[in-house]
C-alpha positions in Angstrom: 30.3 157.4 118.6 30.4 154.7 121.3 33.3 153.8 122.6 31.9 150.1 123.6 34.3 147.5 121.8 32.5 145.9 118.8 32.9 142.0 118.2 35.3 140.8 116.2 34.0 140.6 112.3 33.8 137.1 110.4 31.2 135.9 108.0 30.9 132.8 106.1 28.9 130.9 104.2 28.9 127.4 105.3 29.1 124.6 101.8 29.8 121.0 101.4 30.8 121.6 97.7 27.0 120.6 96.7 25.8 124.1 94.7 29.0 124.3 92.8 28.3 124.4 88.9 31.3 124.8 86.6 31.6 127.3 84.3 31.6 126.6 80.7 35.2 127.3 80.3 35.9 123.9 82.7 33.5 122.0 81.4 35.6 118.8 80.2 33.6 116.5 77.5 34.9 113.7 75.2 33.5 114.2 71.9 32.0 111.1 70.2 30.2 111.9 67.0 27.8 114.6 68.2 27.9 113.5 71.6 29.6 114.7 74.2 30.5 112.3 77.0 31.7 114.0 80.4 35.1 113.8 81.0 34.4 112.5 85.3 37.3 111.9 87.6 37.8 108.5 88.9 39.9 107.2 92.0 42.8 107.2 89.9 42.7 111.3 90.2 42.7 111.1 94.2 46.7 111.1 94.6 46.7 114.8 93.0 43.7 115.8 94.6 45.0 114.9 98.0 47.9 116.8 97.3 45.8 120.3 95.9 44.1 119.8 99.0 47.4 119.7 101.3 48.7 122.5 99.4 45.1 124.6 100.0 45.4 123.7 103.6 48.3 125.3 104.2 47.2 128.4 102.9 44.4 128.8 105.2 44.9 132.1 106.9 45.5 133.7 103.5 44.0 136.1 101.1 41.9 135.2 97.8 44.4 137.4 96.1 47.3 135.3 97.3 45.4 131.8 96.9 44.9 133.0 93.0 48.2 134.1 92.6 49.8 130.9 94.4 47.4 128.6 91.8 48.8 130.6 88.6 52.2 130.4 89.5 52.7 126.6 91.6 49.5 125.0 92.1 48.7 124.6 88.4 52.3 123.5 87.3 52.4 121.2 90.2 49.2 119.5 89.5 49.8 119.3 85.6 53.0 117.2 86.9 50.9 115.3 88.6 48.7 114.0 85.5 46.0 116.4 86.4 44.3 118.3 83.5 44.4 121.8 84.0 41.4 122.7 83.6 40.4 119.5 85.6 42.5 120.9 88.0 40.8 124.4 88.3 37.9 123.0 88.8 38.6 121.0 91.7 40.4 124.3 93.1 37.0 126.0 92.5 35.4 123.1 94.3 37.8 123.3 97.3 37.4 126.8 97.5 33.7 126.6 98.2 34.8 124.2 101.2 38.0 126.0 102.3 35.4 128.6 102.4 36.6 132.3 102.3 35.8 134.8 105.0 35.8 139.0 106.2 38.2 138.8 109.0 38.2 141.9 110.8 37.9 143.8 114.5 35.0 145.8 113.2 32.7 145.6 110.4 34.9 147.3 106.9 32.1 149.7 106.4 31.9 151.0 110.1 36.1 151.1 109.6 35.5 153.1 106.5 33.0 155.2 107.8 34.4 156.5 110.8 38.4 156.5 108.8 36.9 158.9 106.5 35.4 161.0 108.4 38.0 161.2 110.8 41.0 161.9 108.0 38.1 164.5 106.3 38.7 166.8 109.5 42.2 167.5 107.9 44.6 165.7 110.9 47.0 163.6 109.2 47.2 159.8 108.4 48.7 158.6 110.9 46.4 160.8 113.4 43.7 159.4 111.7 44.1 155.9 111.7 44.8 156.3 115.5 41.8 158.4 116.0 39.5 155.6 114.3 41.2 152.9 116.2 40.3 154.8 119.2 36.7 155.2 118.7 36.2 151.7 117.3 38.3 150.9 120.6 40.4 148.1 118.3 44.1 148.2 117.7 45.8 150.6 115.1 47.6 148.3 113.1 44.1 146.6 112.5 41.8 149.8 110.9 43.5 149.7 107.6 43.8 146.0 107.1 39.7 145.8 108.0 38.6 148.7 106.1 39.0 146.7 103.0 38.9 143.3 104.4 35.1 142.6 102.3 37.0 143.0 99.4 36.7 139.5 97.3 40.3 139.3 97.1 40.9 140.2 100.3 39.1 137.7 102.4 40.8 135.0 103.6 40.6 131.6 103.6 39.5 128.8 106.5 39.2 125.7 107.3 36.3 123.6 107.2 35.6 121.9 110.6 36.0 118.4 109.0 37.7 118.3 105.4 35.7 115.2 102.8 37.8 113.0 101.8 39.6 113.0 98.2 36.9 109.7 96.9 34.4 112.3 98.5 35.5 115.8 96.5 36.2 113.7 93.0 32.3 112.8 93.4 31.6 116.4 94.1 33.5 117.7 91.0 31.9 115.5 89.1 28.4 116.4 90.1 29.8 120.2 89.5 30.5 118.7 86.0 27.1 117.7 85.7 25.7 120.7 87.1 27.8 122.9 84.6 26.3 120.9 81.9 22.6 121.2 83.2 22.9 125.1 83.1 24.5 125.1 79.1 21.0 122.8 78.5 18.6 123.3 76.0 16.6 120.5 76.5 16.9 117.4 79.2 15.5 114.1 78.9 15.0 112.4 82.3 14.4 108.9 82.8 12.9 108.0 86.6 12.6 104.5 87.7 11.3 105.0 91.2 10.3 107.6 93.8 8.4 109.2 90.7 6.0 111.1 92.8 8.2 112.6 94.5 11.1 113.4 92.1 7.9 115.2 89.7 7.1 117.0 93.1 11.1 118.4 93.7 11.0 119.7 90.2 7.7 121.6 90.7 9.1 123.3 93.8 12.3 124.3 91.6 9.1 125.5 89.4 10.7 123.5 86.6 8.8 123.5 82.9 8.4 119.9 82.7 6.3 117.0 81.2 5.8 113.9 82.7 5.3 110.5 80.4 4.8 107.2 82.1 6.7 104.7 80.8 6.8 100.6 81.6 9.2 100.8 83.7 8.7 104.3 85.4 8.5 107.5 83.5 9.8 110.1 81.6 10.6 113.7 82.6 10.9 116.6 79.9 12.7 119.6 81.0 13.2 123.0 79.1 16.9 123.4 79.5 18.0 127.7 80.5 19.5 127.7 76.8 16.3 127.6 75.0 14.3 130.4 77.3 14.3 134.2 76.3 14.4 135.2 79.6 14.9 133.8 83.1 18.0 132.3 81.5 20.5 132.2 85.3 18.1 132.2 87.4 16.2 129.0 86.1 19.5 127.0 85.2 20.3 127.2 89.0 16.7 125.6 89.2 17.7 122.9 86.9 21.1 122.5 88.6 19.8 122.0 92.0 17.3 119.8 90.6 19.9 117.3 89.6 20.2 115.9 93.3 16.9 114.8 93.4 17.3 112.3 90.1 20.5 111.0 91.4 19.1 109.4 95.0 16.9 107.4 92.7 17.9 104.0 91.8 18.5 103.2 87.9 18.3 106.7 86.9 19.0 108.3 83.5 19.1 111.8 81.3 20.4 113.1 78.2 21.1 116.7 77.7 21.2 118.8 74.4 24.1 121.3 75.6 25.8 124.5 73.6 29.5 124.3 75.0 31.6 126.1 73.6 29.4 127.2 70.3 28.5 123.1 69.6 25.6 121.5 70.3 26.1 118.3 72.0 24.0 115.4 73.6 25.4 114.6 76.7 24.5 111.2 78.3 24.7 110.3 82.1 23.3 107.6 83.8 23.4 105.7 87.8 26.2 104.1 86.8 28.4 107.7 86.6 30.8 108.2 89.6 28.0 111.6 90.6 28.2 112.5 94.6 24.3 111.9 96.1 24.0 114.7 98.1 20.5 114.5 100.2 17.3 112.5 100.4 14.3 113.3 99.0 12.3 115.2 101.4 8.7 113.9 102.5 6.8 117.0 101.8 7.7 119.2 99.3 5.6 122.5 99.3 6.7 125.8 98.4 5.8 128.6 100.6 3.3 130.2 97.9 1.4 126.6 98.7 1.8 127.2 102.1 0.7 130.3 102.5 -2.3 130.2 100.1 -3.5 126.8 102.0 -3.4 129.2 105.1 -5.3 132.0 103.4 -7.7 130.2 101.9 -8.5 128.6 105.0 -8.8 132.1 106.6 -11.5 133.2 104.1 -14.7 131.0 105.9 -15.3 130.2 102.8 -17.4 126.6 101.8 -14.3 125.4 99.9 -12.0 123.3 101.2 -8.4 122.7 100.7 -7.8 118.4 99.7 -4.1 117.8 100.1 -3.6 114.6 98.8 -4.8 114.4 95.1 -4.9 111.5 92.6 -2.0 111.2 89.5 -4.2 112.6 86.7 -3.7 111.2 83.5 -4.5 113.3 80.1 -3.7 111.5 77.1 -0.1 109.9 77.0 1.0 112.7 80.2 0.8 112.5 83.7 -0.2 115.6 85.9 0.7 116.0 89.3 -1.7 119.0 90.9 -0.4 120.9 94.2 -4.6 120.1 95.5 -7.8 120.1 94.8 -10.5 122.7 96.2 -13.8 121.0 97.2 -17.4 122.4 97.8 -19.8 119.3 98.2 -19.9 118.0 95.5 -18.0 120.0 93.4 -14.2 119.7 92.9 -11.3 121.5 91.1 -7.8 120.6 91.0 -5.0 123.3 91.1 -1.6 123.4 89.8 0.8 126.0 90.8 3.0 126.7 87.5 6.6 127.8 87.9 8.7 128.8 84.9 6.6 129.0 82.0 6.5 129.8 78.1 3.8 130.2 76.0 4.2 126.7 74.2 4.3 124.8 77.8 1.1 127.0 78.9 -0.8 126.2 76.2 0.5 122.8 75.4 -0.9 121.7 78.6 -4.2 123.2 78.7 -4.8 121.8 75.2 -3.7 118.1 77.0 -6.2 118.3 80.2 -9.0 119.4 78.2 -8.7 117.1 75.5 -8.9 114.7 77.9 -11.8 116.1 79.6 -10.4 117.3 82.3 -12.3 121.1 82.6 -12.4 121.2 86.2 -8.9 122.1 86.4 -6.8 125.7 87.2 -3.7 126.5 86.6 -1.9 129.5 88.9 1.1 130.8 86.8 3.2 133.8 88.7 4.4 136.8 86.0 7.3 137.1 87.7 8.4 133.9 86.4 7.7 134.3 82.6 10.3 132.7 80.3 8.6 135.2 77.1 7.5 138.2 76.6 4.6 137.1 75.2 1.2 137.5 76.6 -1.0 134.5 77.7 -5.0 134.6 76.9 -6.4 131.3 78.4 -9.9 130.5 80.5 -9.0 128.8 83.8 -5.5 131.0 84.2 -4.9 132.6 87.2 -2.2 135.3 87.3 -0.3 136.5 90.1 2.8 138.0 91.4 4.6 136.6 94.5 1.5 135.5 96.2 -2.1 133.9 94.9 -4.9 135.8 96.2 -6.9 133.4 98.1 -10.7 135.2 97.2 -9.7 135.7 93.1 -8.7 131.4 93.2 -12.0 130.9 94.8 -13.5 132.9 92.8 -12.3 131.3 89.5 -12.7 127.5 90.7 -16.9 128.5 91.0 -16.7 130.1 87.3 -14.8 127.1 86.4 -17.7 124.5 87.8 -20.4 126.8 86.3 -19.1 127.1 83.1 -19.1 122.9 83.4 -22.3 122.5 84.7 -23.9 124.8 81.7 -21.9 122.5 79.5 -23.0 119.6 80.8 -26.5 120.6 80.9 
């Protein structure tokens, strides 16, 4: 065992409050009829939130453990005599504790504590010998092997303080886009309506892999999202997809969705709009690819092949939708666009091959990754290529000249 001193232990994870989601159980809605209308905060709730935060400040330095004990016993009664809601209330402390972000504070790292602790006390010395013994060979002090051996624990990690605390206006905005991000992942369907920036909004939903539509409208378009609560599998995993997608909709001006939600065993349509007090939390970046696009791009490239890789591609309409392919591979005068499918079902897989060749479109493939299936079901379809992970560069090439000759003795 060296005897070198290790660095002192503490990991974080850095967050602005931005990739919180409430849980169902704080989801606060207004029912009207069988909608639900989010219950946000406005500036009137900033007095109590200031004060939660005061309070969480000065527990900085303290464990999980004592933060959730300390909310049960004076945080919540104090913010209730406030005229905070309590669930209200425990969402904001959720938010906060995202931002007061907890940490493993030790002088070693717990499992090298626990490693050498037990094999030291297995050796049959006693306690006492053993904790110095391990203190020793970790070269830290005594009093700090127990308290680091289990400091990875959840509730034993302890809370600090961000480098510069938001502002109350600032974390009643990022509850309420928690709100709206714990509504997004009880979804079973959302309606999105984009007035701008559609290009690019369509784009951030395809990297989130998404199962959308897209249906131009007079004064923009309309976006059709499968919600998590109506897929069979992939349920978690996609609703964090959906959730993170939110932030893309709200830096677009005049924005609007409705949501079918299940909370709490109802089903509820849930309205929110640009005019809703929602923390914007980035811009929409310029390029948008996903590293499967940017490594197949490479790969393809790689083969010396006579196809080549056309970034920019045309909208291509099919019937009353809009289709947005990733590129389009090009031989002369040959051309096939190519769309890199996320999540997918059946219905969506099939719906929109039945669209682009109904509308003549036969030049077209469409990539779809297993690992991302939403059903059980299997998938028979002409111009589908399957892959795990990765698309391999030489099957895509090969599909896209069966594709053109299966047109061209069509045609002819």
């Amino acid at each position: 065992m060296s005897a070198s001193r290790p660095e002192p232990l503490t990991t974080t994870e850095p967050s602005c409050g931005a990739n919180v989601s409430l849980p169902e159980s704080l989801l606060r809605v207004a029912y009207r009829y069988d909608e639900g209308i989010p219950c946000w905060l406005t500036s009137r709730d900033e007095p109590w939130v200031r004060a939660l935060m005061g309070e969480l400040d000065g527990l900085v330095g303290r464990t999980v453990a004592e933060l959730e004990e300390v909310m049960d016993t004076r945080l919540v009664p104090m913010g209730v005599s406030w005229g905070a809601r309590p669930a209200a209330l425990r969402g904001v402390a959720l938010l906060l504790s995202s931002i007061w972000a907890p940490k493993v504070v030790a002088s070693a790292r717990p499992s090298e504590i626990r490693q050498v602790l037990f094999e030291t006390a297995a050796t049959g010395i006693s306690r006492q010998q053993a904790l110095g013994r391990t203190a020793e060979l970790l070269c830290i002090p005594v009093d700090d092997v127990l308290a680091g051996a289990y400091a990875d624990r959840p509730g034993a990690r302890r809370l600090v303080a961000p480098q510069v605390a938001p502002c109350p206006s600032r974390v009643v905005e990022l509850y309420n886009l928690a709100l709206a991000r714990g509504l997004l992942m009880r979804s079973t369907h959302v309606t999105a309506r984009v007035r701008s920036q559609v290009r690019s909004v369509v784009r951030y939903a395809n990297l989130k892999r998404l199962i959308c539509t897209c249906t131009p409208e007079p004064d923009g378009c309309r976006l059709d999202l499968s919600g998590p609560m109506s897929l069979f599998r992939q349920t978690t995993r996609y609703g964090h997809a959906l959730a993170t997608f939110l932030p893309a909709l709200l830096v677009t001006p005049g924005w609007a969705l409705r949501a079918k939600c299940m909370v709490r065993n109802e089903t509820l349509s849930v309205p929110m709009s640009a005019g809703d007090p929602i923390a914007s939390t980035f811009k929409l970046p310029r390029e948008t690819d996903s590293a499967v696009e940017r490594r197949l791009i490479r790969d393809v490239r790689r083969l010396g092949t006579q196809w080549i890789i056309e970034r920019k591609t045309e909208v291509v309409r099919a019937g009353r939708r809009v289709f947005f392919p990733d590129f389009a591979l090009r031989r002369g005068p040959d051309k096939v666009l190519v769309e890199l499918v996320g999540y997918y079902t059946p219905e969506y897989l099939r719906a929109k091959l039945a669209t682009l060749r109904a509308s003549g479109l036969h030049r077209f493939v469409v990539c779809i990754d297993e690992s991302l299936a939403c059903s059980n079901e299997e998938i028979a379809a002409d111009g589908v290529l399957r892959y795990r992970r990765s698309v391999d560069p030489a099957s895509l090439i090969g599909l896209a000249e069966q594709v053109v000759q299966v047109h061209c003795a069509r045609a002819g």
